[in-house]
N, C-alpha and C positions, 0 to 999 in steps of 0.2 A: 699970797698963797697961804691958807691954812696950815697951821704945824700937823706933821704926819703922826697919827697915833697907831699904838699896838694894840692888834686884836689877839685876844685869846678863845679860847676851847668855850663853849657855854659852862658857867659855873656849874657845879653838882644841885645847886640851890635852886635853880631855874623849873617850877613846872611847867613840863611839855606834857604833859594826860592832856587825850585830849586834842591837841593842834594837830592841825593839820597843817606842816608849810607846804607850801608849792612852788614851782620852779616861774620862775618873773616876776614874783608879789613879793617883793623885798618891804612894799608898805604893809600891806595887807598880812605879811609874818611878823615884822617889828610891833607893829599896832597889837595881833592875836597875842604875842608876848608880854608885853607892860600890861595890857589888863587882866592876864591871867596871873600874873608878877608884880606887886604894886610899887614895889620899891626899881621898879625896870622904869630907866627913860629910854627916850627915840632919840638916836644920834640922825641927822641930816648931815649929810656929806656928797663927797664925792672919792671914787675908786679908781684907782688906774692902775689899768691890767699889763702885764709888762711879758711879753712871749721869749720864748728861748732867740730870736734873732732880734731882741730889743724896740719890736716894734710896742707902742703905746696906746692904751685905748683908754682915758676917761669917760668916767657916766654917771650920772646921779642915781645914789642908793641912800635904803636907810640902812641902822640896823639898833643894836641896844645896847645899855651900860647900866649895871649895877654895883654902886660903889665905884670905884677906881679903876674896872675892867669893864672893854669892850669886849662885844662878842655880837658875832653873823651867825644867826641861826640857816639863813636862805642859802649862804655859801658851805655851810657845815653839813647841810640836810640835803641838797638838792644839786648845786652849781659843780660842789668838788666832783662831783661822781661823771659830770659831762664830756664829752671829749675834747670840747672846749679849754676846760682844768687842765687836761694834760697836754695842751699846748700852750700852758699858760706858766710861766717860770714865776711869777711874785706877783701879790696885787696889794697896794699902797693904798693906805684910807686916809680919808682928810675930812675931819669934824669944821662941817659952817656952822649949823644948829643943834640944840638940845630939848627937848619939850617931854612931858608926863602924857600919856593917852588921853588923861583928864581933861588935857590942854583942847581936844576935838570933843564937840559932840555925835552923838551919832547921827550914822549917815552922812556928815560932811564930807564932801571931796577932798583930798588932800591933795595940793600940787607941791609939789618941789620950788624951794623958794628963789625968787632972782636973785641970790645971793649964788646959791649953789650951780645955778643956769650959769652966771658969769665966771665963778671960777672953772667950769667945766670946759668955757670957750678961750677961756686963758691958755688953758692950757692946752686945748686943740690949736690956738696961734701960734703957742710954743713951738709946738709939733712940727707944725706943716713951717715954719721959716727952720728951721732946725732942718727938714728933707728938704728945702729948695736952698739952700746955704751949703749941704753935702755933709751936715752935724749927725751923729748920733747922742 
């Protein structure tokens, strides 16, 4: 499993003029970020959303890092405000990949890499032997 990172608040430094994020385009806001941002990279990871009765949900997301702090602009802009959020007690990030926007040309698809697929099923194995064992 990836070491768990801290996300923080978007810097003050971050331009947003301009973006639009939208709610489920966590690529498509991380990407709108780092090129409006140069010094912004794309963290690949994965999330695990953690509810006031401890149930568990991993999923592959991106989001960004400049310098030594991460930050979700898609969960900061759009996600918190869901009702979803307020059934949501903590959500846990885990850095697989790092890459500059550079890294894509345009118009290339981006998928989510089998690294991030795999640990996201790891931890859905976790899970479900954890609820058929009687674990939280």
């Amino acid at each position: 499993m990836p070491q768990e990172i801290q996300i923080s608040r978007t810097p003050s430094e971050i331009n947003l003029v301009g973006l639009e994020i939208t709610q489920n385009e966590c690529i498509q806001n991380s990407f709108a970020i780092a090129q409006q941002n140069p010094k912004t990279q794309i963290v690949e990871g994965l999330i695990i959303a953690i509810d006031y009765k401890n149930n568990a949900k991993p999923m592959c997301h991106l989001w960004n890092k400049i310098g030594d702090k991460y930050f979700d602009v898609t969960s900061e802009a759009i996600w918190a405000d869901t009702e979803t959020a307020k059934e949501t007690k903590e959500i846990k990030y885990f850095q697989v990949k790092e890459f500059k926007s550079s890294d894509l040309k345009a118009g290339q698809l981006f998928e989510f890499s089998p690294e991030t697929y795999e640990e996201v099923n790891a931890v859905n194995d976790i899970l479900s032997w954890n609820e058929k064992h009687g674990h939280q």
